[in-house]
N, C-alpha and C positions, 0 to 999 in steps of 0.2 A: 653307699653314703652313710646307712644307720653304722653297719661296722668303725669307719673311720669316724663317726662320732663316740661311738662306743667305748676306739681306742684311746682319741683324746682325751674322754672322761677319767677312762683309767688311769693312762699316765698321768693327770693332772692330780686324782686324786693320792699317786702313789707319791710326787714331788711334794703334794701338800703335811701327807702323811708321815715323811721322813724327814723329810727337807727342814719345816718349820720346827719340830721338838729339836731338831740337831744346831741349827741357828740361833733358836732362841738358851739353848743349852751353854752356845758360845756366849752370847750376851751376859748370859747371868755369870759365869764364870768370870768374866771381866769385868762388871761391875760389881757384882757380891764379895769378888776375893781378889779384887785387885790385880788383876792376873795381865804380865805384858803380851796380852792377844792386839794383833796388829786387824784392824775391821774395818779399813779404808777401801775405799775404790778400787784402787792400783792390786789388791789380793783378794779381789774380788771373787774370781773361779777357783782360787786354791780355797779360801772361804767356804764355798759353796760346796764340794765336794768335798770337803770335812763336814760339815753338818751334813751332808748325806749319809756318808759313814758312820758320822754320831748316832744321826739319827736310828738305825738301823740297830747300833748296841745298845741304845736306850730301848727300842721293842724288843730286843733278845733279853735285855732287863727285865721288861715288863711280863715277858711269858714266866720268867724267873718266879720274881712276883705273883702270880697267881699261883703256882705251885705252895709258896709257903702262905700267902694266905688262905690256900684253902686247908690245908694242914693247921693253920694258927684256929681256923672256924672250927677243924673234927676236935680240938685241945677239950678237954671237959676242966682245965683247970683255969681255964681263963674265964673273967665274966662276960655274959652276952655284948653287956653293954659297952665292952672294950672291942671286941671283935669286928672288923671293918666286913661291909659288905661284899660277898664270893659270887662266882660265876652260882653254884650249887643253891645258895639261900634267894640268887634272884629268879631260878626253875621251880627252888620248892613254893616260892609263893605265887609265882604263876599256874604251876601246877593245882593250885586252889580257887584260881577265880574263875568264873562264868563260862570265859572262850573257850578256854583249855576245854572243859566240866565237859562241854556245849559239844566241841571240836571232835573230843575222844570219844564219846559216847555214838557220833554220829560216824566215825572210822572203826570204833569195833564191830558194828553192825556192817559195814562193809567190808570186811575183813575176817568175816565169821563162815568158816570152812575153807580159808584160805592156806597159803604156807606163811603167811604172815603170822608174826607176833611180836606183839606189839608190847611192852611193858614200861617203860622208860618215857618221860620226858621228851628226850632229842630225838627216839623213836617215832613218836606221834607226831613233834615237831618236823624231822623228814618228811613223814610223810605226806602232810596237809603243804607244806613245798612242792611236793610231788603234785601235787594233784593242782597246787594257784603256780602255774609258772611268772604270772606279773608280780608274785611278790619278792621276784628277785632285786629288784630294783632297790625296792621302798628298803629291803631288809639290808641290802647292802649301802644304803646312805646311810642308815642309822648305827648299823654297826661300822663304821667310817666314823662317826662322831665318836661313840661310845671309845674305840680305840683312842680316837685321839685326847681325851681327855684320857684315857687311863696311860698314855704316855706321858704326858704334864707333871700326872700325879708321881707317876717313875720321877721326873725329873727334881720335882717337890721333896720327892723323899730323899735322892741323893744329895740334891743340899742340904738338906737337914743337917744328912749326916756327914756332911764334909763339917758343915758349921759347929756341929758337935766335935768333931775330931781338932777342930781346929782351937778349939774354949779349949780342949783337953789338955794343948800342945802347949796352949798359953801358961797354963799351971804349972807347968814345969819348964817354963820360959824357953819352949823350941818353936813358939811363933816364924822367928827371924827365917829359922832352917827349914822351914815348911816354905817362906815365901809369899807369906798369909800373913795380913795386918791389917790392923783398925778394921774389925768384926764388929759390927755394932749389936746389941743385942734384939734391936725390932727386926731383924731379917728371923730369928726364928721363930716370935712371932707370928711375921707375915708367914712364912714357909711351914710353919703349922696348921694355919689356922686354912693355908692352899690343900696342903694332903685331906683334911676332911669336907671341904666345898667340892674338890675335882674329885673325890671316888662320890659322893653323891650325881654329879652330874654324869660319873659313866653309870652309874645303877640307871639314871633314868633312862640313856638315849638303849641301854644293852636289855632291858626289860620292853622297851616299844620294840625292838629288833626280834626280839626272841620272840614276841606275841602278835606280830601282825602274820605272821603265818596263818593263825590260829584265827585269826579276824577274819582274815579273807578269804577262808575255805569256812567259814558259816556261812557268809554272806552267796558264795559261789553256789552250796547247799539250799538255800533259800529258794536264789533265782531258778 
């Protein structure tokens, strides 16, 4: 019985995970750019398994994505202050508070004359997993969120730059040929002002993910 709940959760949360960025992906394409997407009833499953699909190259986007921003973060020519938050910068600052401090201090002492070694971040983090199997759970709903926002944000930034491509096309009057008209200028507004709210909301759900590990192998230590 736990199993067949187990599965249902999974596939629910894989339909949620793919399904919804690639749906909502269709939506804003046809209302943001006018696009003759047909999203009635009657196409309803051909629908639906295109935004699965989408959905799917929107996360092969977003893996993209992390690649160049954590490259954009190692730039020494950029300012801090321009620089969006990395998988990297939310380790190294966990890597500074209490749990972590707490966590590793109480695994290198158990670890000491081992074949273990330990050095790294996602090292320590393995292992305090290793040792709370219940914090599979918790880490996997919150890294669940944390993706889905940072797929949002994927999709926030390809409008962006569709909308950018598309002011560009207007400049040299190839609107028509693009198939793209009456762009109003508050969508990039709104779609700017979405890339910086949704990478903050994935910083937080990917910083509780990365750190209850670490919580609950104190607490396991404790008891």
């Amino acid at each position: 019985m736990d199993n067949a709940i187990e599965a249902i959760k999974e596939f629910f949360f894989d339909i949620i995970g793919f399904l919804v960025p690639g749906m909502l992906c269709l939506i804003i394409l046809k209302i943001v750019f006018y696009l003759p997407l047909n999203l009635q009833d009657s196409d309803m499953l051909i629908n639906i398994v295109v935004s699965y699909v989408i959905g799917y190259l929107i996360f092969s986007l977003s893996q993209i994505k992390e690649s160049w921003i954590k490259e954009l973060n190692a730039s020494t020519n950029i300012p801090s202050c321009l620089k969006p938050a990395s998988e990297d910068q939310v380790k190294g600052e966990l890597s500074h508070r209490d749990t972590f401090l707490m966590a590793s201090e109480i695994i290198r002492k158990k670890t000491i004359g081992s074949k273990y070694s330990l050095t790294d971040f996602n090292s320590f983090r393995s292992f305090a997993m290793s040792g709370t199997p219940e914090a599979d759970k918790k880490v996997y709903t919150f890294m669940f969120r944390a993706e889905l926002f940072n797929q949002l944000h994927t999709i926030a930034i390809v409008v962006l730059s569709l909308l950018s491509v598309n002011y560009c096309a207007s400049i040299f009057d190839l609107t028509k040929s693009l198939a793209i008209q009456n762009i109003h200028g508050e969508w990039f507004v709104l779609f700017s002002i979405s890339i910086a709210v949704l990478r903050k909301g994935w910083k937080r759900f990917y910083r509780i993910a990365m750190n209850i590990p670490f919580s609950l192998y104190i607490e396991k230590f404790k008891s």
